[in-house]
C-alpha positions as CSV (number, residue, x, y, z in Angstrom):
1,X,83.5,89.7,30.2
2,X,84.7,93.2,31.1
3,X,82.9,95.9,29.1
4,X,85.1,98.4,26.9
5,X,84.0,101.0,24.1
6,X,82.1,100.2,20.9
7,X,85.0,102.4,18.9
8,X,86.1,100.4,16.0
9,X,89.0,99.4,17.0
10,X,86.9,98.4,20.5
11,X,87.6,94.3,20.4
12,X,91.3,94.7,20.6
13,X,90.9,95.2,23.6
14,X,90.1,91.8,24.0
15,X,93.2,89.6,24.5
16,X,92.4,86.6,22.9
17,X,90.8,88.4,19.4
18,X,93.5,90.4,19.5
19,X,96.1,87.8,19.5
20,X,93.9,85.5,16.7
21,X,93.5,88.5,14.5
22,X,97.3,89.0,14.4
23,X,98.1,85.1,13.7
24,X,95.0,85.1,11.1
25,X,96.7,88.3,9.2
26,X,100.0,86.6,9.3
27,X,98.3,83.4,8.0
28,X,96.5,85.3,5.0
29,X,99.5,86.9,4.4
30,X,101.1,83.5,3.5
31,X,98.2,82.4,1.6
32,X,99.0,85.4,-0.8
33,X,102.8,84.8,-1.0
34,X,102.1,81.1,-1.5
35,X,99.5,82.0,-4.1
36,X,102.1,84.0,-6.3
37,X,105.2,80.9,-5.6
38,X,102.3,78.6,-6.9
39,X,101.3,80.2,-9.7
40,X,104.8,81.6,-11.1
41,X,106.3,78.3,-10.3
42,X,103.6,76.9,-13.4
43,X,103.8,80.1,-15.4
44,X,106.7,78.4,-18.0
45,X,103.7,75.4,-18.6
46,X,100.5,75.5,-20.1
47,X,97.8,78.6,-19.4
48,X,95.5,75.5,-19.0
49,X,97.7,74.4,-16.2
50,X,98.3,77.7,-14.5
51,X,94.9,78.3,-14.3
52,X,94.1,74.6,-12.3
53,X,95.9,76.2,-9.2
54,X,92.4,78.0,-8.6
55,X,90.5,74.6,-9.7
56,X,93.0,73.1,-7.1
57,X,92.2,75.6,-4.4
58,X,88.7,75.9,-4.7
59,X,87.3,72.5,-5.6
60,X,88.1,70.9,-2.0
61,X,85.4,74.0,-0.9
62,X,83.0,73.2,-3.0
63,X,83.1,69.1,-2.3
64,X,83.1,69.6,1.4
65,X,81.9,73.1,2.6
66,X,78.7,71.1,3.6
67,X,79.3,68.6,5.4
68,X,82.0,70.7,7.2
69,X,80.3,73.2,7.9
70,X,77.5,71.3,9.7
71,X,80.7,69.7,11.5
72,X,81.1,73.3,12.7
73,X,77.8,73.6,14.2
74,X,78.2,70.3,16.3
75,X,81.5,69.8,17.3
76,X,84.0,71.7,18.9
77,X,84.6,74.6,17.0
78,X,88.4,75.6,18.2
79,X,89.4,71.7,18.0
80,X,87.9,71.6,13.9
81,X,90.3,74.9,13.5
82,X,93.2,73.6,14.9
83,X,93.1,70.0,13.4
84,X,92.6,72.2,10.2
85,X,96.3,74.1,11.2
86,X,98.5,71.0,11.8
87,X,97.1,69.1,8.8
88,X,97.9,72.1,6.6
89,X,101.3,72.8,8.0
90,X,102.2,69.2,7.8
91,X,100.6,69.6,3.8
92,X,103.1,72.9,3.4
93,X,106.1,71.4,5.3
94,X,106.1,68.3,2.4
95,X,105.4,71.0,0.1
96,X,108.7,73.4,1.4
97,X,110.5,70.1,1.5
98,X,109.7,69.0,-2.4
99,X,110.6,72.4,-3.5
100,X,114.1,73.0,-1.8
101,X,114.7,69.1,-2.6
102,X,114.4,70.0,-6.8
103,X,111.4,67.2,-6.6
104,X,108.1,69.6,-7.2
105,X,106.6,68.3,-10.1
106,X,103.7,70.4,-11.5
107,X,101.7,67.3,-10.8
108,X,102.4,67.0,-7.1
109,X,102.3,71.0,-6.2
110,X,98.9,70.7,-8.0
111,X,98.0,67.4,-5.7
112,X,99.4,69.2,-2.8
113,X,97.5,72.6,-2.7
114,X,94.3,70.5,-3.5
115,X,95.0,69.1,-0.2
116,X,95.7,72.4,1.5
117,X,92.4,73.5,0.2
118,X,90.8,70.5,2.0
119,X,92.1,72.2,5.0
120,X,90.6,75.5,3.7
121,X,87.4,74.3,3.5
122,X,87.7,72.2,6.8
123,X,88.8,75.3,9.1
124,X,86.6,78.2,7.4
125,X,83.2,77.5,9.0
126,X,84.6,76.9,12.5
127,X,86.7,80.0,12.4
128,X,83.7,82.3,11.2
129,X,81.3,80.4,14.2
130,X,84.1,81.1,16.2
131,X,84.2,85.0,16.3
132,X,81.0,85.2,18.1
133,X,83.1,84.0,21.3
134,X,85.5,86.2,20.9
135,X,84.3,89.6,22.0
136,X,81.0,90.8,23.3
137,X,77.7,91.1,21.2
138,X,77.7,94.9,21.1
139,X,80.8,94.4,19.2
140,X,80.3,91.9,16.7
141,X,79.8,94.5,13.5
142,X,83.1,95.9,14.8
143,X,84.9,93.0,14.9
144,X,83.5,91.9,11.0
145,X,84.7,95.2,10.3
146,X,88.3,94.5,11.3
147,X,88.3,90.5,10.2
148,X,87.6,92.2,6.3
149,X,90.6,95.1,7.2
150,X,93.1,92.0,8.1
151,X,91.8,89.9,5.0
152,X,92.4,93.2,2.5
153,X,95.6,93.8,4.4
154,X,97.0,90.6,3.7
155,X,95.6,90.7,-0.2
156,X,97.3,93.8,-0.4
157,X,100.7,93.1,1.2
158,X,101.0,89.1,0.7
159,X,101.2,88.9,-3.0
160,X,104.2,91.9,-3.0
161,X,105.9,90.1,-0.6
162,X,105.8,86.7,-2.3
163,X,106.6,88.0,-6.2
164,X,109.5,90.3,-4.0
165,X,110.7,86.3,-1.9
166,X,110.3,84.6,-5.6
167,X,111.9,86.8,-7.7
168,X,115.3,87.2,-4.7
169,X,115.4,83.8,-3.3
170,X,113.2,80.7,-4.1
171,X,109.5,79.9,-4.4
172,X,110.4,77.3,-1.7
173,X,111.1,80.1,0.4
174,X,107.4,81.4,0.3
175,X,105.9,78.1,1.4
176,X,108.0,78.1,4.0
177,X,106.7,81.0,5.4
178,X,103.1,79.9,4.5
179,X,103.5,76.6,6.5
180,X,105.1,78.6,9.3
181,X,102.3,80.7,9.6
182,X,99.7,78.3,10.3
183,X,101.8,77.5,13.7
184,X,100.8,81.0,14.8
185,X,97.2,80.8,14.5
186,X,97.3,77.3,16.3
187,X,99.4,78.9,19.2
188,X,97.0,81.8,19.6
189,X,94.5,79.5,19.6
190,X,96.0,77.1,22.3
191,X,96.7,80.0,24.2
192,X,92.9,81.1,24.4
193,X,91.5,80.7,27.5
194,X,87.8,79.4,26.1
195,X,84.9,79.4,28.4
196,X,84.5,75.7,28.7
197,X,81.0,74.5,26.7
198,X,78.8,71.6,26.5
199,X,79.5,68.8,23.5
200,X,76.7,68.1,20.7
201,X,73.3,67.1,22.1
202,X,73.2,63.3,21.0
203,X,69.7,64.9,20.4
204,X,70.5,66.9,17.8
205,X,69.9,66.2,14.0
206,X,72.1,63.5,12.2
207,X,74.8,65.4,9.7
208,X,72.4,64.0,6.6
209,X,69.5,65.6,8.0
210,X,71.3,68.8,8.6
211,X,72.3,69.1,5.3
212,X,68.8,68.0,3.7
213,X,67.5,71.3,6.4
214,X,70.2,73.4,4.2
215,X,68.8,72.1,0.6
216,X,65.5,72.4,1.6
217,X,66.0,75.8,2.9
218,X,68.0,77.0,0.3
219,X,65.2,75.7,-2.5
220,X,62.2,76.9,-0.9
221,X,63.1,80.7,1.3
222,X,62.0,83.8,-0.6
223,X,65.3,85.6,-1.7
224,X,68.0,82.9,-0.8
225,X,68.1,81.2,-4.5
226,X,68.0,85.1,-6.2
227,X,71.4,85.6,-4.4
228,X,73.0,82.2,-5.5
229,X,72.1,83.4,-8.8
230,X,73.8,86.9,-8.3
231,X,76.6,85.0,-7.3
232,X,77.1,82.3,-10.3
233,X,76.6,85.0,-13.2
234,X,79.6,87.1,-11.3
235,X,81.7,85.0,-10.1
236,X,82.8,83.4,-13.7
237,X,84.3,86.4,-14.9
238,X,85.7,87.3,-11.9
239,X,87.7,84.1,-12.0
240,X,89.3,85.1,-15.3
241,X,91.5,87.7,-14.1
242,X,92.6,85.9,-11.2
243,X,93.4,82.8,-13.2
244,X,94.8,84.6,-16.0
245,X,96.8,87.1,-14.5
246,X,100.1,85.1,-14.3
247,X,100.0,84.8,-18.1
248,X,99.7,88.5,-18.6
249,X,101.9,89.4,-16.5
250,X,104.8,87.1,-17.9
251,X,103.4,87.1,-21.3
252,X,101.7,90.0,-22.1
253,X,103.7,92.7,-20.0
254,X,107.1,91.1,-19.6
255,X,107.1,90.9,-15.7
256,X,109.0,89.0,-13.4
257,X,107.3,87.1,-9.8
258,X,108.1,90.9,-8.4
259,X,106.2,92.7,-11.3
260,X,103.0,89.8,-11.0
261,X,103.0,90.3,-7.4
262,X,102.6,94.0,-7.3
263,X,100.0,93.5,-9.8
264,X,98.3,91.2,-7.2
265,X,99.0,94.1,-4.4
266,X,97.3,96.5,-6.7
267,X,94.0,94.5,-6.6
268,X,94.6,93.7,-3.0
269,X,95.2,97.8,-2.4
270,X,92.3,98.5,-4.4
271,X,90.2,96.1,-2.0
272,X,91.5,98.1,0.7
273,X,90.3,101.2,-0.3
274,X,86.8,99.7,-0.4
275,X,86.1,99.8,3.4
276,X,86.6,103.7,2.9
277,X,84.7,104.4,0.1
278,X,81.8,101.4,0.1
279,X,79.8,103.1,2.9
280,X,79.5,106.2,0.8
281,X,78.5,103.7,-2.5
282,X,76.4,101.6,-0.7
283,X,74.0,104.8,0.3
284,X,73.6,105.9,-3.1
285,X,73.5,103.1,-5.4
286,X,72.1,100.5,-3.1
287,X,72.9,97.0,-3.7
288,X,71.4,96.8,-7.2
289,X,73.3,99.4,-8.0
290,X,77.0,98.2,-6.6
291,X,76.2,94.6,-8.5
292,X,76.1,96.4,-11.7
293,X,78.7,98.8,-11.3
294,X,80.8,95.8,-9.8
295,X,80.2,93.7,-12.7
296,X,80.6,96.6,-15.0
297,X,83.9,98.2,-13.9
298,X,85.6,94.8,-14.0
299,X,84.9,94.1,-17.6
300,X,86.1,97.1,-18.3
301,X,89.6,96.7,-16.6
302,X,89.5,92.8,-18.0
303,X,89.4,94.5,-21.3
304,X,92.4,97.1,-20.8
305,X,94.2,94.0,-19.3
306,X,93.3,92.3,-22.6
307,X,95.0,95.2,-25.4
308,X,97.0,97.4,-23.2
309,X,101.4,96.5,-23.2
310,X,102.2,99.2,-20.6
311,X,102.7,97.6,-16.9
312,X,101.9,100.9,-15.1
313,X,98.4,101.4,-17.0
314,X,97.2,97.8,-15.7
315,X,98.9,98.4,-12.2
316,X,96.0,101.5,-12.2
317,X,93.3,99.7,-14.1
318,X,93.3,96.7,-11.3
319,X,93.0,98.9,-8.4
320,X,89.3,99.5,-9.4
321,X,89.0,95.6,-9.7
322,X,89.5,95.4,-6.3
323,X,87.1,98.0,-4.7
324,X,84.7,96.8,-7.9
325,X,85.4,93.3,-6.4
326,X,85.2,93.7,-3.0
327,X,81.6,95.6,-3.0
328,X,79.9,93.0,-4.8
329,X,81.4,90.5,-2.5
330,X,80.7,92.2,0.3
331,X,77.1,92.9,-1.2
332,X,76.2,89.4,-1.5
333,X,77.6,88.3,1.9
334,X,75.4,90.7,3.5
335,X,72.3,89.3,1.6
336,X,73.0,85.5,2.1
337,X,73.3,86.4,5.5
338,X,70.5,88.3,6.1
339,X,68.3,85.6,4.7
340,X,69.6,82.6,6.9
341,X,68.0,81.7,10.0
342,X,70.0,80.8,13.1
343,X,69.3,77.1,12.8
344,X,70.2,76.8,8.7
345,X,73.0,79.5,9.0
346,X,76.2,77.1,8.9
347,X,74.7,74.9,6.4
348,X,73.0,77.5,4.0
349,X,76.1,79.5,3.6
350,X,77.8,75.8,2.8
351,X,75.7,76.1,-0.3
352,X,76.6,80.0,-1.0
353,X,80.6,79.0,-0.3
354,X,80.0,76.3,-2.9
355,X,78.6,78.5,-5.7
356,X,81.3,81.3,-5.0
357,X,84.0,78.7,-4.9
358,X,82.3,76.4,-7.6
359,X,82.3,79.8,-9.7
360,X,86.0,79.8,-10.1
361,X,87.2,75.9,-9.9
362,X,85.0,75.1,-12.4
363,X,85.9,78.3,-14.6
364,X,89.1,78.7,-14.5
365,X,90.5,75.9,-16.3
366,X,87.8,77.0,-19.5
367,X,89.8,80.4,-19.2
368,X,93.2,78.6,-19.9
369,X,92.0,76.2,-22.3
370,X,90.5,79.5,-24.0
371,X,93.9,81.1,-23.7
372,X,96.2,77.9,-24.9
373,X,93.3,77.6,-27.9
374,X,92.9,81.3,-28.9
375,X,95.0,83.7,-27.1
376,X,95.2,85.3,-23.5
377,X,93.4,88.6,-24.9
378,X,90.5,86.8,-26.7
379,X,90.0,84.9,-23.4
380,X,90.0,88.2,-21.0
381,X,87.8,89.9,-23.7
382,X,85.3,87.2,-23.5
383,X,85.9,87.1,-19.8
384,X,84.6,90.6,-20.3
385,X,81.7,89.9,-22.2
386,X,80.4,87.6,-19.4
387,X,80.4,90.7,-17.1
388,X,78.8,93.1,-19.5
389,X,75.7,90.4,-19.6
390,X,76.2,89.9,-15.5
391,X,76.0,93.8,-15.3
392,X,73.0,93.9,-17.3
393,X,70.6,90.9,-15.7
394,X,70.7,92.9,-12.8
395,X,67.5,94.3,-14.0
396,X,66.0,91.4,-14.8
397,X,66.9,89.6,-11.6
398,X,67.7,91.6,-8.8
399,X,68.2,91.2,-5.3
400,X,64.8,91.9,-3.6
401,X,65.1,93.8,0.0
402,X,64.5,91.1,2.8
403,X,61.2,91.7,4.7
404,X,63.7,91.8,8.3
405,X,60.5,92.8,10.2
406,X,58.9,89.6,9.2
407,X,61.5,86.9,10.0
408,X,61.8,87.7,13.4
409,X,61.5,83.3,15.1
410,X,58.0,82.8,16.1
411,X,56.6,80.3,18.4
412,X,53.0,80.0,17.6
413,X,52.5,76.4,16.9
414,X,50.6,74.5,20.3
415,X,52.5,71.3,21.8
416,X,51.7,68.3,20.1
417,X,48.8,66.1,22.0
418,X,49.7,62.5,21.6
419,X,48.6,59.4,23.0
420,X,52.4,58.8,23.5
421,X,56.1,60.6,23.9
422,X,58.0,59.3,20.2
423,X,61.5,59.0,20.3
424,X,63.8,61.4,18.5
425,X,64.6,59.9,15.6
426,X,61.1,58.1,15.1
427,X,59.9,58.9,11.4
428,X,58.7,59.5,8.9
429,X,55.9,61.6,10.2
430,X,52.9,62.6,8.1
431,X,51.3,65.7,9.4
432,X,47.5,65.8,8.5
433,X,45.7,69.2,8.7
434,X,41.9,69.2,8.3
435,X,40.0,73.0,7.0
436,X,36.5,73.6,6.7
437,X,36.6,76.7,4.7
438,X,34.2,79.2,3.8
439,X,31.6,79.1,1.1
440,X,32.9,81.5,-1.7
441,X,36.3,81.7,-0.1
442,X,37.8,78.4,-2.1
443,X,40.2,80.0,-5.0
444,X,41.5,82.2,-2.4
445,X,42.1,80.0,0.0
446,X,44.3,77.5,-2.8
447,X,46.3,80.1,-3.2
448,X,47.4,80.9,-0.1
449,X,47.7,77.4,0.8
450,X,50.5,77.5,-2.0
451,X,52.2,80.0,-0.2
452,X,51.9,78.0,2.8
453,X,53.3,75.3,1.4
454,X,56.8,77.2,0.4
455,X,56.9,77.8,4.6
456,X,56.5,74.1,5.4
457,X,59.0,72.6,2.8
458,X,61.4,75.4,3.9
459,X,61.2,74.3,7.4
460,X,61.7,70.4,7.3
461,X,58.3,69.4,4.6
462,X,59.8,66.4,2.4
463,X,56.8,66.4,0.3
464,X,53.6,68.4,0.6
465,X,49.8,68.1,-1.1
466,X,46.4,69.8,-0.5
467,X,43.3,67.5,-1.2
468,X,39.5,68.0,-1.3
469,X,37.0,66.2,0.2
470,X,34.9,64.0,-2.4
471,X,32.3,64.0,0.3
472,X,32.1,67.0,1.3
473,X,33.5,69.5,-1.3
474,X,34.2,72.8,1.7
475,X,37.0,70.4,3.8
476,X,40.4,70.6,2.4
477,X,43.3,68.3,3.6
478,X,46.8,69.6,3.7
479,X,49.6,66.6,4.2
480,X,53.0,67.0,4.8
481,X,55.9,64.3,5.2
482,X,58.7,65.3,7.6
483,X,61.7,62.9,8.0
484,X,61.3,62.6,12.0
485,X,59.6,63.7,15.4
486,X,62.9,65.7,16.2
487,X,62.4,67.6,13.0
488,X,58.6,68.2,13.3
489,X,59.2,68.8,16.8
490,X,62.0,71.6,15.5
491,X,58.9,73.5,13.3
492,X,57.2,74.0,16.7
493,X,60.1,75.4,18.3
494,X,62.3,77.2,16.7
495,X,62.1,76.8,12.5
496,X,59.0,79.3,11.9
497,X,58.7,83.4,11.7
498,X,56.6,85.8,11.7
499,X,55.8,85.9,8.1
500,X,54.7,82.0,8.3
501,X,52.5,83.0,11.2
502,X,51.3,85.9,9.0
503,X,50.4,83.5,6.4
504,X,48.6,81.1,8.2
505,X,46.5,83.9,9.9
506,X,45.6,84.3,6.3
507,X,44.3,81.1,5.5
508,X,42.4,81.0,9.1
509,X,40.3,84.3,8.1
510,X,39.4,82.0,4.9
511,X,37.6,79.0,6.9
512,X,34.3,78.9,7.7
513,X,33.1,80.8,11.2
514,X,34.0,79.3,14.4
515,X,36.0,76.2,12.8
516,X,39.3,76.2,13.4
517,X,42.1,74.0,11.3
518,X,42.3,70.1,12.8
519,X,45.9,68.5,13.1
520,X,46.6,64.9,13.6
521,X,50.2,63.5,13.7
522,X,50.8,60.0,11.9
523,X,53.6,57.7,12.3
524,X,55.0,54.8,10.1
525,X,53.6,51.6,11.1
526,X,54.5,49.7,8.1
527,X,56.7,47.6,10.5
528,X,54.1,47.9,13.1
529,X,52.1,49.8,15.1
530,X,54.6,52.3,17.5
531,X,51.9,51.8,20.1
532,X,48.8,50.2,21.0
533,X,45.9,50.8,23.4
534,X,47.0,47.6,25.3
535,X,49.8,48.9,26.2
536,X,49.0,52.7,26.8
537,X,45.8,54.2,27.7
538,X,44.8,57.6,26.4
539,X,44.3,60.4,28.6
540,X,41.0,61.6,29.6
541,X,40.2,64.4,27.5
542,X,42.7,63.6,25.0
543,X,40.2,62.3,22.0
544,X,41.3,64.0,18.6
545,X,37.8,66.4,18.0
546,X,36.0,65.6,15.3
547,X,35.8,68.4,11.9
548,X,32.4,70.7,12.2
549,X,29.5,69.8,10.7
């Protein structure tokens, strides 16, 4: 690939990103519009039902972001995005077709956008592996950096457009355009002249075991479940004003679909504004200090949302929800992704997607029943509330810097010495690890084991135990369970970092001088032995050594 600058606008120089980033702000664009035709088009029913168009939306990404986002990471990443396209544009087409027909039932456009949020949550992982691809390394921050600019754009411009294409014409209209728009990104895409790659290794982990690696991960590495957390006390309260927002606008303020989409475009502008004013934040309030001003800052505006008549004093209010919005956003995508590993990265951010999704399906219909039951302003008030406690947990439980100079991969672990070669798949495998530790050194040496034992769940450890000898009270046996050779296999290769290696250099200074830990490998034989001396003899030298005296 020819070289160009590292300016920020640097990866348009690139064809293909170019054209994709076009089609993808077009696309957004008529997410937006179709956003406001959905919503207004349910804003004469029930608040409970206007708010289920975000429970519609989201609720596909929380059932599937797993499982399709290890699809990402093993199939063909450009044929996931565009099967993704045509399925939604075939979704939208029905939709466009209902609506200019007089047949869209609340029922049905609910039904249908659950089904374009299937698509949603089908395409997102493979377009965000895709990137990567689509312009050199050097200008990957860059190209982030412009993906978030056509994302604000669209936020910004969409919802004017659609409240401006409801209010004039139709809400059929709107999907229309939406359905239309998918088109583009699949022609850019077919257009792309892709460097041609290899298929999925039939060697590679099973789509179950893949998604066990993300649990396990997720459970058991230091900072990961802190910003899940960070995530499910904000989200909530975010997810009032955007399911809410209809009703005030109709209800509250008197609007039209023009009037709520420039309320929309206010949030969206406000986002905007954030990639010129974040930087500046982010060095002197850190990320601590954005989450709490984030949280802060939007219960304020969900209270003036909640007593205040006058359209133009909202219009100003929600152009601080988005910048507040954005940077904590932005915030926690920055920590989730620092804290993944290469080989967990699609399906650990399957489980963030899912609690930032989750967050708002799950919520927003409690927001509407909340409005039908009490009122729209006691339900943004409380909405507020939410955020005042979100604001003020971020003492208690912050994000804790990630220790980057210690997650660096590391291959320390020796080849395996076996009598003979498993096969992939051949499992369960329970790893046995013999220390002789030091007289004196015994407390200490349990407690780092514990540590240790974080490290081997993290990287593929079903269960895990430490036992004493009865015999001889200074030999400790550590046992682990992993599902199969391929994953053990992946430990020694790829799965550990620096800070394991730290920590089992640890443990080593705590055994007992010039001994050194034993390791045997045991597989299943309850059907069985997997070999036998008859039919493989071991090689000379090969005799597991016995534990010092």
């Amino acid at each position: 690939m020819k070289r160009v600058g590292t300016t920020a606008l640097a990866p348009f120089a690139t064809r293909a990103y170019r054209a994709l980033w076009m089609a993808h702000l077009v696309s957004s664009t008529g997410t937006w519009m179709q956003m406001v035709g959905t919503q207004w088009f349910l804003v004469g029913h029930s608040a409970a039902m206007v708010t289920l168009v975000l429970t519609a939306a989201g609720l596909p990404v929380v059932l599937l972001a797993l499982p399709f986002g290890v699809l990402a990471d093993r199939y063909d990443r450009r044929s996931v995005v565009l099967t993704a396209q045509f399925a939604m544009f075939a979704v939208s087409t029905v939709l466009t077709v209902l609506a200019f027909d007089s047949r869209l039932t609340a029922p049905l456009l609910l039904g249908l956008t659950f089904l374009l949020g299937c698509g949603t949550a089908l395409m997102r992982p493979a377009w965000h592996a895709i990137q990567p691809e689509l312009v050199e390394r050097s200008q990957l921050r860059q190209a982030a950096a412009l993906g978030a600019v056509s994302m604000n754009l669209a936020r910004a411009v969409g919802p004017v457009l659609g409240g401006l294409l409801v209010a004039a014409a139709d809400a059929g209209w709107v999907f229309a355009f939406n359905a239309l728009s998918y088109l583009g990104v699949a022609a850019a895409l077919l257009l792309w002249k892709r460097p041609r790659t290899r298929g999925p290794s039939s060697g590679a982990e099973s789509l179950l075991a893949s998604a066990s690696a993300g649990r396990r991960y997720v459970r058991h590495a230091p900072g990961v479940g802190r910003v899940l957390l960070r995530t499910i006390l904000f989200i909530p309260g975010v997810a009032a004003l955007w399911s809410l927002l209809p009703l005030v606008a109709s209800r509250s303020l008197g609007l039209g679909p023009d009037g709520y989409g420039f309320l929309l475009g206010a949030v969206g502008l406000g986002a905007v504004s954030g990639a010129f004013v974040l930087p500046r934040l982010r060095r002197v309030l850190g990320a601590n200090g954005i989450l709490f001003a984030g949280a802060a800052v939007f219960a304020v505006v969900l209270a003036v949302m909640a007593v205040v008549r006058t359209p133009w004093i909202v219009v100003v209010a929600l152009l601080p929800a988005g910048l507040a919005s954005i940077g904590v956003v932005s915030t926690l995508n920055v920590a989730i992704q620092q804290r993944l590993h290469g080989w967990v990265r699609a399906p650990g951010l399957a489980y963030y997607v899912m609690a930032f999704h989750g967050g708002q399906a799950l919520t927003a219909p409690l927001w509407g029943a909340l409005a039908d039951a009490l009122g729209t302003a006691v339900s943004l008030l409380t909405g507020s509330g939410v955020l005042v406690l979100a604001a003020a947990s971020v003492r208690r439980w912050p994000l804790q810097a990630p220790a980057t100079s210690e997650s660096e991969p590391s291959v320390h672990w020796p080849e395996p010495s076996l009598l003979f070669e498993p096969e992939p798949a051949e499992g369960p495998v329970l790893v046995s690890v013999a220390y002789q530790v030091a007289p004196g050194s015994r407390t200490a040496f349990t407690e780092c084991m514990l540590h240790l034992a974080r490290s081997r769940r993290r990287t593929g450890a079903l269960s895990w135990g430490l036992y004493q000898d009865g015999r001889r009270p200074d030999v400790f046996i550590e046992n682990y369970l992993v599902a199969s050779w391929w994953e053990h296999l992946a430990q020694h290769h790829y799965r550990l970092t620096s800070a394991d290696h730290s920590m089992e250099e640890r443990v080593r200074r705590l055994l007992a001088p010039h001994t050194s830990p034993v390791v045997t490998h045991a597989f299943d034989a309850s059907a069985g032995p997997v070999v036998t001396l008859a039919e493989q003899a071991r090689p000379a030298g090969a005799d597991p050594p016995d534990l010092p005296s």
